[in-house]
FIDO-877408 format. One record per residue (C-alpha): y, x negated, z negated; residue in one letter. Coordinates in Angstrom, 1 decimal. Layout:
<nodes>
NODE       v       u       w  resn
NODE       Y       X       Z     A
...
</nodes>
This chain:
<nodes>
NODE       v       u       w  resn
NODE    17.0  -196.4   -45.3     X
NODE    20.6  -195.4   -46.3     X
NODE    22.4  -197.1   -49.6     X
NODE    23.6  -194.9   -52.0     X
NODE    27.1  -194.4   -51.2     X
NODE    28.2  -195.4   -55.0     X
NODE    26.9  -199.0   -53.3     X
NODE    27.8  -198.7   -49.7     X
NODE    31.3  -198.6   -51.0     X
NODE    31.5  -201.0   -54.1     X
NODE    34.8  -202.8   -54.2     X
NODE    34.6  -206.1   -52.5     X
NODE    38.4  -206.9   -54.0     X
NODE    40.3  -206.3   -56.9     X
NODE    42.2  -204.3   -54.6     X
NODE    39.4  -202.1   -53.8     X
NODE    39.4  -201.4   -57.4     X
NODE    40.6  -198.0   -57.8     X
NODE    42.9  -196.5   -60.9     X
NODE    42.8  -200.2   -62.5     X
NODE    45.7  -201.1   -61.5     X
NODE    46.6  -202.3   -65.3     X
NODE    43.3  -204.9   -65.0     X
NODE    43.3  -206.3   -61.1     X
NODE    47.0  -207.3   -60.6     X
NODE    47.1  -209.3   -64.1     X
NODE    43.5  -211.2   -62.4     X
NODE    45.3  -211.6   -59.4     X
NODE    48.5  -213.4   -60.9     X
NODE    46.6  -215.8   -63.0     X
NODE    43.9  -216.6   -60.2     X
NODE    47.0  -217.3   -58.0     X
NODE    48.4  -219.3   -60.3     X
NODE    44.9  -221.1   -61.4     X
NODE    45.3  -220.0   -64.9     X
NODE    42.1  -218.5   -65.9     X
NODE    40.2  -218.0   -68.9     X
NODE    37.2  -219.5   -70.0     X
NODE    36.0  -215.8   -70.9     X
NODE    36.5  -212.3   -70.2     X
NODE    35.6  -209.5   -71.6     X
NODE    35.7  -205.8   -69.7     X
NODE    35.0  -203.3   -71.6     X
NODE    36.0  -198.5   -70.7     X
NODE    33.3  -196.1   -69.8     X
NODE    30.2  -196.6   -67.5     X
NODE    31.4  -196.3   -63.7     X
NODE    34.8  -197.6   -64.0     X
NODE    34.4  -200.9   -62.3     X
NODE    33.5  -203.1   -65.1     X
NODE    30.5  -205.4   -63.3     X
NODE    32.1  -204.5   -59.6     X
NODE    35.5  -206.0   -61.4     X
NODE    33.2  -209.5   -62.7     X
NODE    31.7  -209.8   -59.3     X
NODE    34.5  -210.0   -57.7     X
NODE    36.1  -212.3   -60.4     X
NODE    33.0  -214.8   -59.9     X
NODE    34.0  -214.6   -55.7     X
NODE    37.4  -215.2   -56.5     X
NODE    36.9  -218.3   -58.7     X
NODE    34.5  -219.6   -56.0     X
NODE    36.3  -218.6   -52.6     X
NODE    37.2  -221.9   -50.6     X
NODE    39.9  -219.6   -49.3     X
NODE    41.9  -217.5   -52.0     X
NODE    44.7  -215.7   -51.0     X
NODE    47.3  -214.1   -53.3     X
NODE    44.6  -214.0   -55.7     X
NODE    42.0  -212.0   -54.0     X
NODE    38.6  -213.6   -52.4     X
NODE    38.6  -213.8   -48.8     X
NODE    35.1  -212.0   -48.4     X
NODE    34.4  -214.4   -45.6     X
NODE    33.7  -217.7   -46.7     X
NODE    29.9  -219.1   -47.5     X
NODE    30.8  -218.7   -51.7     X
NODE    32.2  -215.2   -51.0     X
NODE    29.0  -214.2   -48.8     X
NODE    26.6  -216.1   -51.0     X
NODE    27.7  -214.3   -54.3     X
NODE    28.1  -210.8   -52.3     X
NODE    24.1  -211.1   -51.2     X
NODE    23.1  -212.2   -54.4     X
NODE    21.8  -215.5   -54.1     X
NODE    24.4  -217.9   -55.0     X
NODE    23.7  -220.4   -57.3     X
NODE    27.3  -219.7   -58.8     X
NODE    26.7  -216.6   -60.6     X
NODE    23.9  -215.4   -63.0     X
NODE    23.6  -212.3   -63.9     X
NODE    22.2  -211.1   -67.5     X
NODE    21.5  -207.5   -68.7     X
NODE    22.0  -208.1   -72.6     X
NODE    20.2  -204.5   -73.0     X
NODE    16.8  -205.6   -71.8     X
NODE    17.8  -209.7   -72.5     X
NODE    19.3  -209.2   -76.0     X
NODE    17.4  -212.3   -77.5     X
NODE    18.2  -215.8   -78.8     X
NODE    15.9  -216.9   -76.4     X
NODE    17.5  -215.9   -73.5     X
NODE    20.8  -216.6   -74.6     X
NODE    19.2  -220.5   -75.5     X
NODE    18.2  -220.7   -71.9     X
NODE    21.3  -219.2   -70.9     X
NODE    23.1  -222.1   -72.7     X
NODE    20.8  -225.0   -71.9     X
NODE    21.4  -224.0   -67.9     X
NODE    25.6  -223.9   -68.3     X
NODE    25.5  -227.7   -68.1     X
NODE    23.8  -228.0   -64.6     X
NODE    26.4  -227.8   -62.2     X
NODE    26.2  -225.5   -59.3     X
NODE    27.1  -226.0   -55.4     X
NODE    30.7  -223.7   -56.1     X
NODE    33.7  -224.9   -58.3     X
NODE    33.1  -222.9   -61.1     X
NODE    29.5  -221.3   -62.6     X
NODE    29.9  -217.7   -63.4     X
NODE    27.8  -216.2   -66.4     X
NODE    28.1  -212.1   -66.6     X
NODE    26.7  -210.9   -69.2     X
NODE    26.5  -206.7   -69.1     X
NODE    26.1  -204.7   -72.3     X
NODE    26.9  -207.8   -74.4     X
NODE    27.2  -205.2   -77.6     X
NODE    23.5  -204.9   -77.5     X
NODE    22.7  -209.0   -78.5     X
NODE    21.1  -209.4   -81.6     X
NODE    22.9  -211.0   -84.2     X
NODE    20.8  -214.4   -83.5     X
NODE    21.8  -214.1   -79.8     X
NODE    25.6  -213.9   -80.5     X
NODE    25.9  -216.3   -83.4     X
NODE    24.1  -219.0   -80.5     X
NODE    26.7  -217.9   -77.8     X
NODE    29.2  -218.8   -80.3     X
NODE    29.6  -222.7   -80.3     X
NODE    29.6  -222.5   -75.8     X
NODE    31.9  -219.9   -75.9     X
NODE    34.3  -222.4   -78.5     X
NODE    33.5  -225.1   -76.3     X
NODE    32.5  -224.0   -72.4     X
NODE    31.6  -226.8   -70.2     X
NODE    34.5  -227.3   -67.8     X
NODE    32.7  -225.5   -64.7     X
NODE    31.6  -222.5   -66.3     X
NODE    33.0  -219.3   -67.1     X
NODE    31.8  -216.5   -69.2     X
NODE    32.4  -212.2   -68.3     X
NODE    30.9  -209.5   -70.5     X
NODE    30.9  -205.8   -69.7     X
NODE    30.3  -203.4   -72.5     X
NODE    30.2  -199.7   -72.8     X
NODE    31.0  -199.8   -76.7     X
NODE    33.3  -202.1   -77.6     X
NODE    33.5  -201.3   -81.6     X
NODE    29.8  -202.9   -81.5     X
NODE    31.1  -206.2   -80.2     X
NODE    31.0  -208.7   -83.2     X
NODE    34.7  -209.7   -83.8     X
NODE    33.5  -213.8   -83.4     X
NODE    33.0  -213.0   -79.6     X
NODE    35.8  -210.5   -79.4     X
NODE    38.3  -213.1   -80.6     X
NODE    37.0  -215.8   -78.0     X
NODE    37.9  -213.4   -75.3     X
NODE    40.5  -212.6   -72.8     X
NODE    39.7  -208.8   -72.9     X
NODE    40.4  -205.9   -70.5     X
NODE    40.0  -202.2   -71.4     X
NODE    39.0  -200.0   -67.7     X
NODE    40.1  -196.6   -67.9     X
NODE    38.6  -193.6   -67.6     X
NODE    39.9  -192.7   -63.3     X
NODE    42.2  -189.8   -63.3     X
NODE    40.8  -186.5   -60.8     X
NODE    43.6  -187.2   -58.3     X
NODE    43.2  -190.9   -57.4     X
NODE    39.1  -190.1   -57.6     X
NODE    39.9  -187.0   -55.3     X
NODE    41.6  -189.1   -52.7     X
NODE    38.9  -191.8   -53.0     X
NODE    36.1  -188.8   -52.7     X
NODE    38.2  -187.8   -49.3     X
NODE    38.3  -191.3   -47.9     X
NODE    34.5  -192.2   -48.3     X
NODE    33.9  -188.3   -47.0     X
NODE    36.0  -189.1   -43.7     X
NODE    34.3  -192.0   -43.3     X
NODE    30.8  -191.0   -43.4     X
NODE    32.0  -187.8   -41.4     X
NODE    31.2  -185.0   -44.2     X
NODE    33.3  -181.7   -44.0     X
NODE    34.0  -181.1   -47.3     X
NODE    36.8  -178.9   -48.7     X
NODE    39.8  -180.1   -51.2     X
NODE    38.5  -177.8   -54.1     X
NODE    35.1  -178.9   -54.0     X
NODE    36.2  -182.5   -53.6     X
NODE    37.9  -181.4   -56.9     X
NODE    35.1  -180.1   -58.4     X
NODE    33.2  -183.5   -58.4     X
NODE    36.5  -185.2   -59.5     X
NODE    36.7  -183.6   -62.9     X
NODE    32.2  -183.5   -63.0     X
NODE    32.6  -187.1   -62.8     X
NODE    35.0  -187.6   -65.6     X
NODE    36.4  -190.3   -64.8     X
NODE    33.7  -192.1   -63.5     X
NODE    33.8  -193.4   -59.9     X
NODE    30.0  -194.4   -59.5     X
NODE    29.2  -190.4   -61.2     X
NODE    31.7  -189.3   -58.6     X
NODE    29.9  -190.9   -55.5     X
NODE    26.6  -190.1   -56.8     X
NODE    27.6  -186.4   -56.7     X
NODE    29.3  -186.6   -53.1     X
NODE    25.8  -188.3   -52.3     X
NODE    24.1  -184.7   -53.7     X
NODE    26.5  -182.8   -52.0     X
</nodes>
């Protein structure tokens, strides 16, 4: 069975990032330099790149051969974290996992090491923890283990509690504008051989409103 092309085509780099230009190359230069944060915080409007962005992030931190601050895609960390079964990264939907529980367990697992240099946390929808949950994140997030690093995604950043926002490097995705989505549309339509004409390649471009997963999702229909 075909993918769904929003996930045929996810980025793999921060290159492959589209219209984010103001987000990837910042990453790049301090992962070059070895100057991350402890945490990051992504934040714009659903389909911008915000958990394709951590993913890559977690590669990058892990890659055993980093090149001008971009994960080589190749090595056993890269391919580990790309299939989803690397011990490196965890993965947590704060919509559905928004209680102290789960962020206690969350915390209590941070100390194990893990096979890669550095143990990756994302956290998606991180506005939705209850008040419980964040105030417990709170003292890790002051004082991380060395190995581990911290990325939330949100959709609604005003709903972030300032006590996390202030513990954060944070980066705002933008909405994609039609005519870098258009020539994205027209790559992934070449490649998968579809005929499709400029104006209706348009047409998706301003359906999607800035939104590149909306965007594939409606080339898919097409």
């Amino acid at each position: 069975m075909a993918l769904a092309l929003y996930r045929t085509y996810r980025p793999g780099s921060l290159a492959e990032v589209i219209g984010q230009e103001h987000v990837t190359e910042p990453l790049k230069r301090a992962l070059e330099a070895g100057r991350t944060h402890h945490a990051y915080l992504f934040s714009g409007p659903r389909g911008t790149g915000k958990t394709s962005t951590a993913r890559i992030l977690a590669k990058a931190l892990n890659c055993e051969h980093l090149h001008d601050g971009e994960p080589c895609c190749e090595c056993h960390a890269c391919l580990e974290i790309e299939a989803g079964r690397s011990f490196d990264l965890m993965e947590l939907d704060a919509a559905s996992n928004n209680g102290v529980e789960a962020i206690r367990d969350l915390i209590e697992r941070s100390v194990v090491g893990s096979p890669g240099r550095t143990k990756v946390y994302i956290l998606d929808e991180v506005h939705m923890l209850s008040t419980a949950a964040s105030n417990a994140l709170l003292k890790t997030l002051e004082e991380p283990p060395a190995h581990v690093k911290f990325i939330f995604a949100t959709t609604e950043i005003r709903k972030v509690p300032v006590t996390i926002l202030s513990r954060c490097q944070r980066f705002d995705l933008r909405r994609v504008e039609p005519e870098i989505l258009v020539e994205h549309l027209a790559r992934i339509a070449d490649r998968e051989g579809m005929k499709i004409e400029q104006d209706a390649l348009a047409l998706i471009a301003r359906a999607a409103e800035g939104s590149v997963r909306d965007g594939l999702s409606l080339l898919d229909q097409a």
